[in-house]
N, C-alpha and C positions, 0 to 999 in steps of 0.2 A: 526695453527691459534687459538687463543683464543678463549674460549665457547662466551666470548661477540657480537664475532665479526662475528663468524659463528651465532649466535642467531640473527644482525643485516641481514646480506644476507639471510637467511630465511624468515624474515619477509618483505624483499622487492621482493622474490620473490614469497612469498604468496600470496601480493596486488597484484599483476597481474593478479592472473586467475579471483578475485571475481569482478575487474575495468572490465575486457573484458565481464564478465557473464552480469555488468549491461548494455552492448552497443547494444542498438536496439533486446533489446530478447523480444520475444512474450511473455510476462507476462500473460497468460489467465488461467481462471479456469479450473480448468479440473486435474484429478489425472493421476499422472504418470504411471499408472499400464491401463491405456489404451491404445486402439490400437492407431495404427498411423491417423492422422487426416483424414476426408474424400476428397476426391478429390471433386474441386469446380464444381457446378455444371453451367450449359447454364442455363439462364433464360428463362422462360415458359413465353408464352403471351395467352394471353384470343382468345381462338378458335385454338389454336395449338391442334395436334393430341395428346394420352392420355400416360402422360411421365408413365416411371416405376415408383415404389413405390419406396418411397425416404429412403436412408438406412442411418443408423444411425450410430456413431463412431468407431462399431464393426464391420461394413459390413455387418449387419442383416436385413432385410427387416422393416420396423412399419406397424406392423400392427392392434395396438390396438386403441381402441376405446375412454378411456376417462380420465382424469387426473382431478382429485379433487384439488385445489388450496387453500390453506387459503388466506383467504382478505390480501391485503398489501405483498403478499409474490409471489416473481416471481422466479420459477423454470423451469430448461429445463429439458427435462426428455424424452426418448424414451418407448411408454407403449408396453409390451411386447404381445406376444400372450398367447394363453390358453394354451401350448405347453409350452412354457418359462415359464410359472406362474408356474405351477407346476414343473420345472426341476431345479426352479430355489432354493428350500432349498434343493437339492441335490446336488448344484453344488458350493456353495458358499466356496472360497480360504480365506487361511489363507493371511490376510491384512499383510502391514508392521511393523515386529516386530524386535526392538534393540539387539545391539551387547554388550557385556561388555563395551566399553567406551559411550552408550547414544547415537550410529549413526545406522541408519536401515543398515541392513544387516543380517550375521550369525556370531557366537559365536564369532572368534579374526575378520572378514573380514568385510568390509563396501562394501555396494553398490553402484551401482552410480545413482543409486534414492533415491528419499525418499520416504515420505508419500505422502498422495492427498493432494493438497492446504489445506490451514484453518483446519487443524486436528493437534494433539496435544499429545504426549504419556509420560505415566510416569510408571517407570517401576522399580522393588525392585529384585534382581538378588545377588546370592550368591556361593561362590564357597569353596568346601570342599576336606578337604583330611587328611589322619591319615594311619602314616605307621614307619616303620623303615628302620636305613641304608639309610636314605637320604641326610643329608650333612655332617654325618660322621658316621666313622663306629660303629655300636651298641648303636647310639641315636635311641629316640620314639622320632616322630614329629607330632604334630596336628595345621593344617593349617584351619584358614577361614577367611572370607573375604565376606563384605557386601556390595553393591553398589546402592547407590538411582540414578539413571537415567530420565534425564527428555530431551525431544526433540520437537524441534516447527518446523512445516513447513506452515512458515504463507503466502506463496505464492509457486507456481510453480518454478522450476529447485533452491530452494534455502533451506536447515534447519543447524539448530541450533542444537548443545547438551550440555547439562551439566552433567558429573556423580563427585558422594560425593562418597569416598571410607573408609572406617573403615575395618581394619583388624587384627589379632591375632595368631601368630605364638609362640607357646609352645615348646621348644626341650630342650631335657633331659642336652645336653649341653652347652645350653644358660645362660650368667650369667646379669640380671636374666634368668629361664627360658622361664617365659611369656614377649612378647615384642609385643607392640600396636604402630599399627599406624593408627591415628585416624583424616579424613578429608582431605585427600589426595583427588585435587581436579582434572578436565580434561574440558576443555571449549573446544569442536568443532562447525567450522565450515565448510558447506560445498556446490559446486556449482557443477551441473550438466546439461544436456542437452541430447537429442535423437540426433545423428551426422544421424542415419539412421533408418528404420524400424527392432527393434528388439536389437538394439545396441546403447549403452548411456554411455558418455563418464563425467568421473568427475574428482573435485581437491577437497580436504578436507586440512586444519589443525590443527592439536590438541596441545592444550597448555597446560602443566603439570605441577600443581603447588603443589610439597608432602609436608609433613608435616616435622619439625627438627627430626637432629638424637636425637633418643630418648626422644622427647617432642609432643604436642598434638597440637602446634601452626604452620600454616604454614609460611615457610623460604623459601622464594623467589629466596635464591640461590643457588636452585637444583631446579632452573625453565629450562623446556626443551621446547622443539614444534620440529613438527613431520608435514611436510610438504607431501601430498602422491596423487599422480596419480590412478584414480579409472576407470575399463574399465569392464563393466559390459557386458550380453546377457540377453534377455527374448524372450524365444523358444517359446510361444505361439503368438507372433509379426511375427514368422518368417514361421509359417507352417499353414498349412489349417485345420489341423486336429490337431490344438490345443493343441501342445507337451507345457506341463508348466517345460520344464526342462530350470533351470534359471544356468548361468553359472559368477563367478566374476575372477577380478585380482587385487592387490592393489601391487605397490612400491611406496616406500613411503623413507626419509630418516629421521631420528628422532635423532637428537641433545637431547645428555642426562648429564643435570648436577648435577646428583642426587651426584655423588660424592664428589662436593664441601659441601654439608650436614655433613660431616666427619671434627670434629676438626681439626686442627692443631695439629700435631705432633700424631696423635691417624689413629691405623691402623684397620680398622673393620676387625672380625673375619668374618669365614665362614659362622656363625650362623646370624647372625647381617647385613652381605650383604643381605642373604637372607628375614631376616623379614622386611629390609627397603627397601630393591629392589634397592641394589647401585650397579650401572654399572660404570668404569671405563673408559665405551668406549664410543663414538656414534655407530649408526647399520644401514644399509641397510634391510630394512626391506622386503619382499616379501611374499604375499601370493595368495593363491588361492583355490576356492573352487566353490562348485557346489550342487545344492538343486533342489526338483521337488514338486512341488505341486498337491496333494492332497487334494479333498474335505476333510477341516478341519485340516488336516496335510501335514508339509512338512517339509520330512526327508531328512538331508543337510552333506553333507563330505567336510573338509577342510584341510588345510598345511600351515603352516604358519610358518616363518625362521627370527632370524635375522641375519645379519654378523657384527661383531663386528667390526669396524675400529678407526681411532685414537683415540689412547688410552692416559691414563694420563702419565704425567711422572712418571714412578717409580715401573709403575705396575706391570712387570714380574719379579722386583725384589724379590718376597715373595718366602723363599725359601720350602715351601711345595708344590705348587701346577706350574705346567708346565706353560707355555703363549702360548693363545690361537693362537698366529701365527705360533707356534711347531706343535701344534694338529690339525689344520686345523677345516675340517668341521664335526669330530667326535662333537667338542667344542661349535660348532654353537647353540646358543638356540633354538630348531624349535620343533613345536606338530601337532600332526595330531587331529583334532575334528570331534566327530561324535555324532548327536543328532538331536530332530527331536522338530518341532515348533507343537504347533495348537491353534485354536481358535476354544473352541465350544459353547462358545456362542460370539453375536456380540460383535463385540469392547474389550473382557477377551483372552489376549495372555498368552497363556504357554509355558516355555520353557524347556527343557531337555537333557544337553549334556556332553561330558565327554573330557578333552586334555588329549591325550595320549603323554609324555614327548619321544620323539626319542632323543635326547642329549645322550652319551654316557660319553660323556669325562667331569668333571669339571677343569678349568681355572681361573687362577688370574685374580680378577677383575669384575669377573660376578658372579649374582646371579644365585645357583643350580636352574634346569629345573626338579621342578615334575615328575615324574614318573608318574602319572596318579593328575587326579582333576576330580572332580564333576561339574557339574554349574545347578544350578535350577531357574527359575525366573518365576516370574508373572507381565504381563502389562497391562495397560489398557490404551485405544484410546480415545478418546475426539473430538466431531467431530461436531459443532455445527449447522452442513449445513440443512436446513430444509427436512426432506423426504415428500415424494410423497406419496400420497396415490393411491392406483389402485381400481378404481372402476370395478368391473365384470356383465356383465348383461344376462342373461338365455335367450337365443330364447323361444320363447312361442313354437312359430310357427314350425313344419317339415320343411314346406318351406318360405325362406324368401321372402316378396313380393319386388319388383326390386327397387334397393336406387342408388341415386348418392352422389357425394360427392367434395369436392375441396381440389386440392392438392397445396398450397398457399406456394410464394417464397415472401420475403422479404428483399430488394437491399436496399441500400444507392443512392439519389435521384444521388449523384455528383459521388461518386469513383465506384457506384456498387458493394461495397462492402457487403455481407452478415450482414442482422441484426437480430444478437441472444437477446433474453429476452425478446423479444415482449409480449405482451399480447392480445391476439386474444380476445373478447368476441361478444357476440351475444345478444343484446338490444333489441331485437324481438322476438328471442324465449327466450330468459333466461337459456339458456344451460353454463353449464360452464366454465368459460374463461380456455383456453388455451396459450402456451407459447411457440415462436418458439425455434427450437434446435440452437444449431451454425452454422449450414449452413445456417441460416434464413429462416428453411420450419415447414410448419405445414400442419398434415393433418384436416379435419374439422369434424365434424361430419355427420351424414350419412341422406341425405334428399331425400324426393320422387324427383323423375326426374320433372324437371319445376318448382320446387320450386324458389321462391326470395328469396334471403338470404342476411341479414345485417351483413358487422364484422366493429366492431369496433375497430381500432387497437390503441395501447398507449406504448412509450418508453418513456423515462425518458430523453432522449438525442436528442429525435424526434418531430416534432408536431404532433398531432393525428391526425387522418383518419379516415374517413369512408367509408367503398366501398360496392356497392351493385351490387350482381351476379344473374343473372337468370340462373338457370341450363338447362345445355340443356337437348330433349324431351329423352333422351336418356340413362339408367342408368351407372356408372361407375365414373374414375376420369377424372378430369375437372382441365387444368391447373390452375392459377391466381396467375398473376406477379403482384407486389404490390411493388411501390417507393414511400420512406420518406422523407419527406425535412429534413436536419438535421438543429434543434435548433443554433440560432448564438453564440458563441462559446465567452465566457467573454473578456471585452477590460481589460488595467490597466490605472490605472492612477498615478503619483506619480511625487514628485517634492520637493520643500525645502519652511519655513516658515522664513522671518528675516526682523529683525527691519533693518532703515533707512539707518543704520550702516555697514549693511551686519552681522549680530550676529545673531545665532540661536534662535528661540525662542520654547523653550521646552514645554512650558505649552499651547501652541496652541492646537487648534482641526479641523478638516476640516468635513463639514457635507457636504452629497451629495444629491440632491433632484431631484427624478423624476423618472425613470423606476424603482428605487427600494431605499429608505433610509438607509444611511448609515450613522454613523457618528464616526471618529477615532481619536484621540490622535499623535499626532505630536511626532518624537523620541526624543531623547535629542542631536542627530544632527541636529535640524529641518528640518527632512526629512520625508516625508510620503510616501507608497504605500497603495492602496485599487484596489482591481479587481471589475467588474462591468459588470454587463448586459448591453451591445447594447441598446445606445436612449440616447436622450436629459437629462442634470442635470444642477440644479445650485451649483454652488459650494459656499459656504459660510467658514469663516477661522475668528475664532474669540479666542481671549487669552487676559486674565486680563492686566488690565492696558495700553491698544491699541486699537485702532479703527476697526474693523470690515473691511473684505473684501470679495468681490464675484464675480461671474463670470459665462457664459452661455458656456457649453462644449457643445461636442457630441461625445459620445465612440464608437469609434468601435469595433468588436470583431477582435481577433485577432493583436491588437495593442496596444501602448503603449503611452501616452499621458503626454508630460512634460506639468508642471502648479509650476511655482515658484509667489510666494507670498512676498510683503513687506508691514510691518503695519506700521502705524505711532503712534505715542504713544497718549492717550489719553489727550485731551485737560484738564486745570485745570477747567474750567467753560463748564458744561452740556449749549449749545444753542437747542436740538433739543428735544422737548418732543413726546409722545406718546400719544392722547387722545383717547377719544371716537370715534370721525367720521375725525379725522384729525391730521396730524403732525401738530404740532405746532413749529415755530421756532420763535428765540428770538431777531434777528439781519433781517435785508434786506439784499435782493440778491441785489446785485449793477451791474447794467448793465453800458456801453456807454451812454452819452447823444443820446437818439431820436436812439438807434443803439438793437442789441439783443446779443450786446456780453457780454460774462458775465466777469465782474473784477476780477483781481486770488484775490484781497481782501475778496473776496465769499468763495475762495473754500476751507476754514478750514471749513467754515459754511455747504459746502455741501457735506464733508468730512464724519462731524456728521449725518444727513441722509443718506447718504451709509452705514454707520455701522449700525444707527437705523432697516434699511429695512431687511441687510445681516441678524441681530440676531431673527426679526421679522418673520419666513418663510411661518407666517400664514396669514398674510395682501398678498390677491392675486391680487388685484389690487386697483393704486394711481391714481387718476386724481390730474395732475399738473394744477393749474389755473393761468394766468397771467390778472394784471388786470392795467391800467392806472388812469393819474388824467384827465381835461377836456382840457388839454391845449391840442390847434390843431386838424386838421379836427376827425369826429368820426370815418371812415374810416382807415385813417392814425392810430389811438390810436386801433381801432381792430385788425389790422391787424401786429402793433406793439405789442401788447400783445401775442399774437398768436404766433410770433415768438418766444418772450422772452419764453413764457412756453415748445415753443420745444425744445429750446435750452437748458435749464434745465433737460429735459428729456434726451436729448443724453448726458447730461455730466453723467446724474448717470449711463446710458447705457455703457459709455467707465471707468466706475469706478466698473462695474460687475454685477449692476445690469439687470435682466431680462427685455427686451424689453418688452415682454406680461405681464408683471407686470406693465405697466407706459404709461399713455394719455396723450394727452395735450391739453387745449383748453385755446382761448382767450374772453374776455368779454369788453376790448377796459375798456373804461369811463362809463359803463350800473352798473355796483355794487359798489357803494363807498362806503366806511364804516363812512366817514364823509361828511358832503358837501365840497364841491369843494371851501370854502372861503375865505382860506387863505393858506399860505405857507405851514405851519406846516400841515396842512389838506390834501393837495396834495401831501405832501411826504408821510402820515400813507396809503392816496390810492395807489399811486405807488406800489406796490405788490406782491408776488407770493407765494400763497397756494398749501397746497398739502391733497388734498379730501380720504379718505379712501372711495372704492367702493365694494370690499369686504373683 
């Protein structure tokens, strides 16, 4: 199979594990080096007998007392006891620190975790060696090699890597002797998951992009990827007595085409394999290793193999050196590592370890395997997440005089599901807020028996609450189940804007008015979408050179609301002006003789007040006035007015205008603007005004 073609099946069967990680995975906060989730708890109701104390993600009792919050900042936090406060800068583990290619783990092996969510590592790591007799007999060799590593885990079961590599290989028989290779690059990525308590299962790929043979620019074709199976343990998940012996395995299979790097017609030496790191082959790659944590360190043993398999053409032909399918598994590249991590101060990782080269045999085609290496590194965490402060308070007292207290659940009013990030506060005494954990509980603070006590509860996703508890006469805990109605959840709205034609119209905008203002740009398919809070809008759609259109919705949450629009192009002659206390328009509405229908001869005329009102959003209410001349009873001419001006009013209602925006009242023959004495006089009264009311 062609490197092309194996680099294509690689990459479609990479897309699969990172498609399946996005399907319905519990995306939540929380760092992977925690225990396994608490089991849900029964909800407590008000006069139920007094539950256990509610235990926290590690299976520890809460027993503390108070949590300092900064303003605007909502944190979950279990506050420890006096016991834990003090045990706890003794007992603090070395966090996750990176492997040579930029993925957590140990020195060659990756983990199938990562870091905690929203944390972030950048890590400078170097590897050394100087000896003779290495890739041929009675050279000096001096090897090193620099790695910048950077790693994001900007959510749960998901990180990123990048390492920059720069290196420098000197041997006595290199022509030249010194050979650089400078920016040798490695993109991972990688997807994991807990399958059980204590064991977590992952996929990683890493893509490898080195630098030309003997140039500083990278050459894309000795582009490899290295597709691998990651099956981890954490033995403090698995026992009671907190063994931190953490155990890994990685197979992996890693397509390598650093060989294509090599001219045409040009055969690299021994020397020259080695300082470019060209393989010949792909490898099955296999490792494994095992680390235990220690307050501040953790000393870690590993193995790590590759098997060479199809090879290029041509490779066993060199006639010095054997093929590795002769020599079997003397040939195989494999090192054992042994070194130890710490962290002694927060978030500053140190590293320190050594590959011990087990190879015995060299083979055509591969880069010699070290005899030994160095590695040294230093990292640093990045961890933006707000900490908690612990407040501690001194008994005065020998004996405490008897307190009670509430041990407070927090349900979803509909699924019952637990609601974490709340914020508990207390408007009465002014103690300070509190924030439930992820089982949605809080404990409260501590009050005389019989006391009244206010909380006031607030989520972002919720409406607010307030619940008021009288404690009973009796000291101790006191359940209180507590349900939130959850906030309605945003409608969409969206739809297409086009002239008479059916043609898109680009330069449109749609404005939304009412539970909240919006106003958006139309695409250049005349298409729009805007999402929207639950409740009443008018919608308005107006674009140069077109007439104005609008319309009275209602969003629901949860749904999806087509609204297609068609303008008509702007008249050449403006008839509808703007005043002070009134529309003014420049033409009559023409009804029916003695009737209240209205002529479509009108409705270019009332075409231009629909647009005037749509662009107007500030005029919140028109009174329509209809008015007559004297011919015929007064009755009859009021009551004909009255209709003509409703009829007016529903025509701009089925043209989008807002019902509550529009009156209508009749005045018969009672207001003429002339007298009633001739023809021309009784046609300027015949009428229909439009009043501005606010």
């Amino acid at each position: 199979m062609l490197f092309s073609q194996r680099v294509a099946v690689a990459l479609l069967v990479t897309g699969l594990p990172f498609s399946a990680f996005s399907q319905d995975m519990p995306w939540e906060t929380g760092s992977t080096d925690d225990a396994a989730e608490p089991a849900a708890t029964e909800p407590v109701t008000e006069g139920a007998a007094p539950a256990e104390e509610a235990e926290d993600a590690t299976g520890e009792t809460d027993q503390g007392s108070e949590v300092e919050i900064a303003p605007g900042v909502s944190a979950t936090a279990v506050v420890p006891t006096e016991e834990e406060t003090e045990d706890e800068g003794d007992s603090r583990l070395v966090s996750a620190m990176l492997n040579l290619e930029g993925s957590v783990g140990l020195q060659n092996l990756s983990s199938a975790w990562g870091g905690a969510p929203h944390t972030y590592r950048i890590a400078l790591m170097s590897q050394f060696y100087t000896g003779s007799n290495t890739i041929r007999f009675n050279d000096t060799n001096d090897f090193f090699a620099g790695n910048l590593l950077i790693e994001a885990s900007p959510f749960k079961y998901f990180s990123a890597n990048l390492r920059l590599r720069f290196q420098s290989n000197v041997n006595s028989f290199g022509r030249p002797e010194a050979m650089l290779s400078q920016g040798d690059a490695a993109l991972g990525l990688k997807g994991y998951f807990d399958v059980a308590p204590g064991f977590y299962l992952g996929l990683d790929s890493t893509f490898f992009v080195p630098t030309g043979f003997g140039s500083t620019g990278v050459d894309f074709s000795g582009f490899g990827i290295r597709p691998r199976l990651l099956v981890s343990m954490k033995g403090s998940e698995l026992s009671d007595d907190q063994m931190h012996l953490n155990a890994h395995l990685n197979i992996g299979y890693r397509m390598d085409g650093s060989e294509n790097l090599v001219p045409d017609g040009l055969t690299p030496t021994r020397v020259e394999r080695f300082a470019y790191q060209l393989s010949a082959y792909d490898a099955v790659e296999i490792g494994t290793g095992i680390e235990y944590e220690f307050p501040y360190v953790s000393p870690f043993l590993a193995w790590s193999m590759a098997i060479p398999v199809s090879g290029a053409d041509g490779v066993c032909d060199q006639p010095n050196l054997p093929c590795v399918s002769d020599l079997g598994f003397p040939a195989f590249p494999n090192v054992l590592s042994v070194g130890v991590k710490s962290e002694p101060i927060e978030n500053l990782g140190l590293h320190a370890g050594v590959d011990i080269g087990l190879t015995s045999e060299d083979a055509a085609g591969l880069p010699v395997t070290l005899p030994w290496e160095l590695v040294v590194g230093v990292q640093w965490t990045i961890d933006p997440t707000p900490k908690i402060e612990y407040v501690e308070r001194e008994s005065k007292t020998p004996e405490a005089a008897p307190v009670a207290w509430v041990a407070g659940s927090l349900r979803d009013q509909e699924s019952g599901e637990p609601i974490s990030g709340a914020i508990v506060r207390y408007p009465l005494g002014g103690e300070t807020a509190q924030a439930t954990g992820a089982d949605g509980k809080f404990r409260s603070y501590e009050f005389m028996p019989g006391s009244r006590v206010t909380f006031a509860i607030e989520h972002p996703d919720y409406e607010p609450i307030e619940v008021e508890r009288t404690l009973p006469g009796e000291p101790g805990e006191h359940p209180l189940a507590v349900q939130m109605k959850a906030l309605p959840k945003a409608g969409t709205v969206r739809g297409d804007v086009r002239d008479e034609a059916g043609n898109p119209i680009a330069g449109a905008s749609v404005r939304f008015t009412g539970s909240e203002e919006k106003q958006i740009p139309v695409g250049a398919a005349g298409d729009y979408a805007q999402e929207l809070k639950p409740g009443k809008y008018s919608v308005g759609v107006t674009a140069p050179g077109f007439l104005s259109r609008g319309r009275d919705i209602e969003v629901v949450g949860d749904k999806t609301l087509e609204l297609m629009f068609v303008l008509s192009p702007a008249p050449k002659e403006d008839l509808v002006e703007l005043r002070d206390d009134k529309i003014e328009i420049r033409q009559t509405i023409y009804f029916d003789n003695g009737e209240a229908t209205i002529q479509q001869r009108s409705f270019p005329l009332l075409q231009q007040v629909t647009s005037l009102l749509v662009e107007n959003p500030q005029i919140k209410k028109v009174q329509i006035e209809g008015h007559t001349d004297d011919v015929g009873p007064d009755d009859f001419n009021l009551d004909l007015s009255k209709r003509r001006a409703q009829a007016v009013r529903q025509h701009l209602i089925d043209q989008g205008i807002s019902s509550e925006r529009l009156t209508a009242e009749g005045y018969g023959e009672n207001r003429p603007i002339l007298p009633n004495t001739s023809n021309r006089n009784r046609s300027i009264n015949r009428r229909v005004e439009f009043r501005l009311q606010q």
